[in-house]
N, C-alpha and C positions, 0 to 999 in steps of 0.2 A: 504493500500500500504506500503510497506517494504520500510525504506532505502537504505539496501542493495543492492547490483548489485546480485541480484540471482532472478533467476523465473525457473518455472516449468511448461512445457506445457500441455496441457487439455488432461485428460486420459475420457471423455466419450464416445468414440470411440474405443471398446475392440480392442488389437491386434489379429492380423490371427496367429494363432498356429496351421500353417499346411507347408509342405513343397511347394515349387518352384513347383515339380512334379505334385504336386494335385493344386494349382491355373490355370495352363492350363487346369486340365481335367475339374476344374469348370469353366473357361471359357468357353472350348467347350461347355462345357453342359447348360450352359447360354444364349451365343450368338454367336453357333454352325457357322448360316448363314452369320455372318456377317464379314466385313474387319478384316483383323486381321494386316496380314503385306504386306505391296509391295516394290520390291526391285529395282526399275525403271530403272538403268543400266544395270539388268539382266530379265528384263519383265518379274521379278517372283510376282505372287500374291496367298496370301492363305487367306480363311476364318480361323476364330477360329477352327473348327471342322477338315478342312483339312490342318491345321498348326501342330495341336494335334497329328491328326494320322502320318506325314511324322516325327514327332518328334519322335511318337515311332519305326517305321523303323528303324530310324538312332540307336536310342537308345540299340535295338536288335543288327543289324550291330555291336555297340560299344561292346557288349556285347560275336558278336561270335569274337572278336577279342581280348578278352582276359580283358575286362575293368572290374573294379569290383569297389564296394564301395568301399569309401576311395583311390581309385587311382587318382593321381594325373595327370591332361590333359592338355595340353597346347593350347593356341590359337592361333596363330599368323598371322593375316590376319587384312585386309581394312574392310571396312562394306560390308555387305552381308547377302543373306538368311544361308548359310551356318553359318555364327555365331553362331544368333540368336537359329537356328537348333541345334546346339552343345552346345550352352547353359542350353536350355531347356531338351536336351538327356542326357548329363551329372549331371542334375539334378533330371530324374527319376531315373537316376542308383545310386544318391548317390555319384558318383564320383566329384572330385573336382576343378572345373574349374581355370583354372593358365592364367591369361590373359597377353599376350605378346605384348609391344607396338609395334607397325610395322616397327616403324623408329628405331629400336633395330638393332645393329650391333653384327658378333661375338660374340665378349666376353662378351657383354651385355649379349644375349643369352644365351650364356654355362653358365653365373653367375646364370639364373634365372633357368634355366631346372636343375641344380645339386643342387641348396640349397633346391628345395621344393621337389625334388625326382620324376620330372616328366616321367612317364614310357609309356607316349604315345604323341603326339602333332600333330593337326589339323592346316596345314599350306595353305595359298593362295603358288600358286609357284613362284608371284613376284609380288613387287610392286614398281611403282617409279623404282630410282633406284638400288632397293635390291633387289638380287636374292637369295630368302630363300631356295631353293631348293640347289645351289651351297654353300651357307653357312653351312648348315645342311650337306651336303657333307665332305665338309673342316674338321668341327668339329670330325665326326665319332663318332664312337663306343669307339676310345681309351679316347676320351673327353668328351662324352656323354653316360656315360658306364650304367645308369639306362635306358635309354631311347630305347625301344622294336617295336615300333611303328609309324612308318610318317604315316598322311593319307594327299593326294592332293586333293584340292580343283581345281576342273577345270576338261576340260572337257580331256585332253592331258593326257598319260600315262605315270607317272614319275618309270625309274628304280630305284627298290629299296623302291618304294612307293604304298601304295595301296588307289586306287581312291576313291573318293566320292563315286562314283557310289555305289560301291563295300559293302558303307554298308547301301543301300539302300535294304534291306532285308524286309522277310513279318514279322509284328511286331508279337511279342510275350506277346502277353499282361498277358495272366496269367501270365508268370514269372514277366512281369513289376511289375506289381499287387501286387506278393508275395515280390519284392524290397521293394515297397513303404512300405509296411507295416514297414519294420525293420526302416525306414529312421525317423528320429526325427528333430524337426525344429531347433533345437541346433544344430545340425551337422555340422560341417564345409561344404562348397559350394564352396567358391570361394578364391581364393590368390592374393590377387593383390600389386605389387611392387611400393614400393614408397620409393624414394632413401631418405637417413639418410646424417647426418653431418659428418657422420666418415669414406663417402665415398662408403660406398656399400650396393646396395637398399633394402630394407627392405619387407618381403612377409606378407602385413595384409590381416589377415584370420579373412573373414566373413561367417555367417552361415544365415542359410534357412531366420532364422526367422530378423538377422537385414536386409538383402535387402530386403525383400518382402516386408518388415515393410515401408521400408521407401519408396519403389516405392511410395507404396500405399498410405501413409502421403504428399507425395510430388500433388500426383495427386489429394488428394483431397483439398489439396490447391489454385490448378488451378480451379478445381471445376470439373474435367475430367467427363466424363461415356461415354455409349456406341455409341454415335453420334460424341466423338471427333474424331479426326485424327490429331496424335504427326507429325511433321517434323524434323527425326532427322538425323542432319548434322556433329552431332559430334562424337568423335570417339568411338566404341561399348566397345573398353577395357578399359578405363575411366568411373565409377562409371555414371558420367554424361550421357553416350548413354546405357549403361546395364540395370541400373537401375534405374534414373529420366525417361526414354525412354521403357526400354522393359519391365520392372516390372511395372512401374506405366501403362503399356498399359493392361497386364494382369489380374490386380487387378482390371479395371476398365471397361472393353471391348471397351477401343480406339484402334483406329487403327495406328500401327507404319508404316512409310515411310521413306526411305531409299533413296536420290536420286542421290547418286553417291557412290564409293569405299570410298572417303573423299569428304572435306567440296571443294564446286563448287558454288559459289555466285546465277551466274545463272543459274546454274543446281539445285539449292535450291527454288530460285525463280520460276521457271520452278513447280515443284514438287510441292509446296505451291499452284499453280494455279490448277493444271491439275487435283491435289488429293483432291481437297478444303480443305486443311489442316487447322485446328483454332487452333493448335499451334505451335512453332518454336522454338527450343531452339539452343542457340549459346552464344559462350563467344563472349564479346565486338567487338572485332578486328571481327567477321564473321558479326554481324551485321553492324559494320562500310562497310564493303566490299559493302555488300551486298546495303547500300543505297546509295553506291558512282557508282554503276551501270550506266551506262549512258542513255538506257532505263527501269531506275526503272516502271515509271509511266505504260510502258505496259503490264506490268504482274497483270493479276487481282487478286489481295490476300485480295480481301474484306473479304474473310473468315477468315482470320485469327482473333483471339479474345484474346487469351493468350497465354505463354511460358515461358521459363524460361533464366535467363543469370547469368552468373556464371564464377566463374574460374578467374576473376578481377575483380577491382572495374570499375563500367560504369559510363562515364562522362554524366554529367547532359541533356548537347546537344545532346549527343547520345541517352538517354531513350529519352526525348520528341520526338526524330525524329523518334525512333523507333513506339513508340504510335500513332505517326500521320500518317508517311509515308508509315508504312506498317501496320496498323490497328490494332496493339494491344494492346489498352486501357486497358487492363488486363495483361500486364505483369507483369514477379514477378521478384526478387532477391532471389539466393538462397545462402546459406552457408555452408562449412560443412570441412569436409575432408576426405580422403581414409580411414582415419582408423574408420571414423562416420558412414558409410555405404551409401552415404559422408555425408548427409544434415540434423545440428542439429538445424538452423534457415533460415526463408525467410517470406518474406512480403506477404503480402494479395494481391489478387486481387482486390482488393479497397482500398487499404493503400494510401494514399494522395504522390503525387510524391514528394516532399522533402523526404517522407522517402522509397520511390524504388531509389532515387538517394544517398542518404546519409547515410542510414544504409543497414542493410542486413534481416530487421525484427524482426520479436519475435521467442521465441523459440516453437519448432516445438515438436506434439503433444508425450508425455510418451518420453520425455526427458527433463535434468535440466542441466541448464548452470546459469555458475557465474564467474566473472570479479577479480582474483587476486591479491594483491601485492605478494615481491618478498618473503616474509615474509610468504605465506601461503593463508592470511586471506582474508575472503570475503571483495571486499571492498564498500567505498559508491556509490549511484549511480549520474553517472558524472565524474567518477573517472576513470582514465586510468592503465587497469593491465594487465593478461594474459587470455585468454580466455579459459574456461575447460567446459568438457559438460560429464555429465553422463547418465544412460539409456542403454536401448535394444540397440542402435545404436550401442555402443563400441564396434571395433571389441575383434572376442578371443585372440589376440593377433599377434606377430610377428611370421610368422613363424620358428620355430625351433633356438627362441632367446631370452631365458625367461630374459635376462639382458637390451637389449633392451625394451624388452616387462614392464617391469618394472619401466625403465627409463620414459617410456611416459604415462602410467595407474598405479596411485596411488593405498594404500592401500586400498582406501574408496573407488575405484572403479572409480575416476576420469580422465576423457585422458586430457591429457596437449598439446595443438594446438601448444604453440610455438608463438603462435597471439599476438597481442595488440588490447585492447578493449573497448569502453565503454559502459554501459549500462544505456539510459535516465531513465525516469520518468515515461515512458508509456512501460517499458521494449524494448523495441527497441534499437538492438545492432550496433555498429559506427567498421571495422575493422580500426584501425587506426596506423597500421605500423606492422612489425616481429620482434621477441626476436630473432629466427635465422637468420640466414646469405639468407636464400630462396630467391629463384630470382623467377619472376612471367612474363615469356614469351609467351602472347598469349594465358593463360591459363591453361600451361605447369608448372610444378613446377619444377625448376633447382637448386639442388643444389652444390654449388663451392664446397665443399671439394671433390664428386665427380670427378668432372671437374679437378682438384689440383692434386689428385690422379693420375690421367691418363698421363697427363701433365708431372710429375716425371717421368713418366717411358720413355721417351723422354733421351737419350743417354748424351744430350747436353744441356739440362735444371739442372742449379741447386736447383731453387728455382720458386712456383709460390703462387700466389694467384688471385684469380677469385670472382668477383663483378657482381652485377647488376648497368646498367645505364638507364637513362629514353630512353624510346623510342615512338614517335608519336604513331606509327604503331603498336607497339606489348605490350606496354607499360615499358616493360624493353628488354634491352639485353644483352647479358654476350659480357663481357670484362674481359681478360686477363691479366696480368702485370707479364714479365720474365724474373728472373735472371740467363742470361747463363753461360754455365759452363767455365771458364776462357779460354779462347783463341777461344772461340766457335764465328762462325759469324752467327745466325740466324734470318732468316729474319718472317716477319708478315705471309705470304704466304706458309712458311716451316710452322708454326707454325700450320697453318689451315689445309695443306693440310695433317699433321701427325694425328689431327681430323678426319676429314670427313670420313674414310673410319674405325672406329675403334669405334665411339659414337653416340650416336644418333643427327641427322641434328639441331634440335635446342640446343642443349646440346655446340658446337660448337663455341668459341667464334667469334663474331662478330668484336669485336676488340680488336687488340693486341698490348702490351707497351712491348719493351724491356727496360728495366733501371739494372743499378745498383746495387742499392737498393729497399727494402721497407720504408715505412713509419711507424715506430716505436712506441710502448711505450717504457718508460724506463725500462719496465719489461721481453720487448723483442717479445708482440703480436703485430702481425701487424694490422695497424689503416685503417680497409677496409672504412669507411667514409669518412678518410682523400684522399684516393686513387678515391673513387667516386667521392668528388668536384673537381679536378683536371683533371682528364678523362673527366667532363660534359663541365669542361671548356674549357678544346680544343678543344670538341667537336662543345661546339657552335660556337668559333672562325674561323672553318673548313667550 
């Protein structure tokens, strides 16, 4: 045993060096007959073999419409077979999936379709209260000048938009065929945004082989194959439903279930029963929901056995009640981030519950991770530094931001999380705070210079800065603190309502200071800790 806070996780388990495209057709051709997906708010069900084939339909459709490798697609919708379907279609063609959170406003949007050059995008026509159809309107052609293609998701005929239906074509498989061949497992796949410190979100670009890689590591963690059935409640554009959920179902021939557009406690529960689902994955706050239910005890989820929680840390009273009350003695903790492909540690299904409550696990397999000072160097184990992981997981980087892309993957090939970490004795890693500013709402990653940003451009703001505070329910929430511009009278409720219709709904802060001032170095940063103990405290006085 090393010292050191470094380990290396088990490579005798070769990686898949094949594409996204060719893991369905090995599925099909594995466990053709069996569940593969059901979509229970849209009473859609497909075997592996009839998921395969409607994949390649769509994939042809994608195809007479102009889609080619290397084209950049957008996704923007709720959960659905439709995703999934465009997932795996844009993965036989090579094309590169751009996943859009749903709760994305506007100028969110224009930000993410023009940095990555999207020249098509696959939209639901609303959700909540977002009407994607009228925003994608608004924006045009003069603000969306790469973008050649809307397709509508639904059953309604959008002008200007060509319907699902529409490329529900007969598949063409020898062309698919002659795709797959050019496609390599290094190939870029997917872009997914994850906002930066400096205010505007960042496109990490993964390929074939890091998500399949890690579905497939994740699932065998849990210990998945062809008799499970995943429960997944969380959102498909998030690493956590794409790929813990529709990759690791792939890799393994489980079955994914889908039981609502988003996370619905009892419509979770609900699905966990009716599908005898044995696993469940949700950050904290869903399973909190979910066992404050008022008839928990009648839903039968004796089936369930494992799943995963993620996205915060779980209080201790929350895993034992999870293990007990809803039967999953096998649940795990996972770790990881957007740019890991996410997950480069998580616990055992038999790991002793001190360490599913208090760490996040060992490191996860043909990937190495080590614990920092600010100095560079590895440090002892026990010792609190930054946490960095290298391996197949990294993604290739930022899209089209080699200085960013720099900033966060070293020359050795290391991504820097930004974390605080420790690493025991038995390798078992502790996250134990952020080097950045990141706010962690629900499972959401916020970050304030973003928020800060948006903020300034507010007519009557001269100054902000934006914090996390604790929160029961979500674990943190953003709070605000504003200096308006001299004469200016703005109140908490202007301050939201110039939000709400411009950022995404948690992005929003929750609570707002108007002051003065900031609270200062003498070198002229402002002291955001100092600004949290203050906020917490009138909080709890309130």
């Amino acid at each position: 045993m090393t010292d050191r806070s470094y380990a290396r996780g088990p490579t005798d388990t070769p990686m898949l060096e094949y594409s996204i495209g060719s893991a369905l057709e090995r599925a099909a051709c594995e466990w053709g007959g069996s569940r593969a997906l059901v979509s229970r708010h849209q009473q859609t069900r497909y075997t592996w073999s009839q998921l395969n084939a409607e994949v390649d339909r769509i994939a042809t459709g994608l195809l007479e419409h102009g889609i080619e490798k290397g084209d950049r697609v957008g996704i923007w919708s709720p959960n659905c077979a439709e995703w999934v379907l465009t997932q795996f279609a844009t993965a036989k063609l090579g094309a590169i999936l751009v996943t859009i959170n749903p709760a994305y406003r506007a100028t969110e949007l224009e930000y993410a379709l023009n940095k990555v050059g999207c020249c098509a995008i696959v939209t639901a026509q609303s959700f909540k209260t977002s009407n994607y159809v009228q925003m994608l309107r608004e924006l045009g052609s003069d603000k969306l000048p790469q973008l050649r293609c809307m397709i509508s998701i639904g059953d309604d005929e959008v002008d200007g938009f060509v319907p699902w239906e529409n490329l529900r074509v007969e598949a063409d498989k020898q062309h698919l065929a002659s795709i797959g061949t050019e496609i390599d497992p290094t190939d870029p796949i997917n872009i997914q945004f994850t906002s930066g410190t400096t205010g505007s979100p960042k496109g990490a670009t993964l390929t074939h082989r890091n998500i399949l890689n890690n579905g497939r590591f994740t699932a065998h963690t849990l210990r998945l194959q062809q008799s499970d059935c995943i429960c997944i409640p969380v959102p498909l554009y998030h690493c956590f439903g794409m790929v813990m959920g529709n990759l690791a179902a792939v890799t393994t021939g489980a079955a994914m279930v889908y039981a609502d557009q988003a996370f619905d406690p009892a419509k979770t529960l609900e699905a966990v029963a009716a599908e005898q689902c044995t696993a469940l994955y949700g950050v904290p706050t869903m399973f909190i929901a979910m066992l404050d239910q008022p008839n928990l005890p009648s839903y039968n989820v004796s089936s369930l056995r494992t799943g995963i929680m993620a996205g915060s840390p779980c209080p201790a009273a929350t895993m034992r009640k999870v293990m007990e009350k809803l039967n999953m003695s096998e649940v795990t903790i996972a770790y990881g981030m957007t740019e890991t492909s996410p997950v480069t540690a998580q616990t055992a299904i038999d790991d002793p519950i001190e360490k599913r409550v208090e760490t996040v696990g060992r490191v996860h397999p043909h990937v190495e991770v080590k614990i920092v000072g600010p100095d560079g160097m590895t440090l002892r184990r026990g010792e609190q530094g930054e946490y960095c992981s290298r391996g197949y997981a990294v993604m290739r980087g930022y899209w089209d931001d080699e200085e960013r892309t720099n900033e966060a993957i070293d020359a050795d090939g290391w991504m820097h999380s930004g974390d605080l970490a420790v690493m025991d004795d038995g390798g078992y890693i502790s996250i134990t705070g952020r080097i950045k500013d990141m706010i962690i709402r629900g499972g959401e990653n916020i970050y304030p210079r973003e928020i800060e940003e948006f903020l300034l451009t507010h007519p009557e703001i001269s100054d902000a800065q934006v914090f996390g505070v604790t929160d029961e329910t979500y674990g943190e929430e953003v709070c605000a603190w504003i200096i308006p511009v001299r004469g200016a009278a703005l109140s908490e409720d202007d301050i939201r309502s110039y939000c709400k219709d411009s950022i995404a709904h948690y992005k929003v802060p929750r609570y707002v200071r108007v002051v003065e001032s900031f609270i200062m170095t003498v070198t002229g940063k402002a002291q955001k800790f100092e600004m949290r103990k203050i906020a917490e405290a009138d909080l709890a006085k309130a």
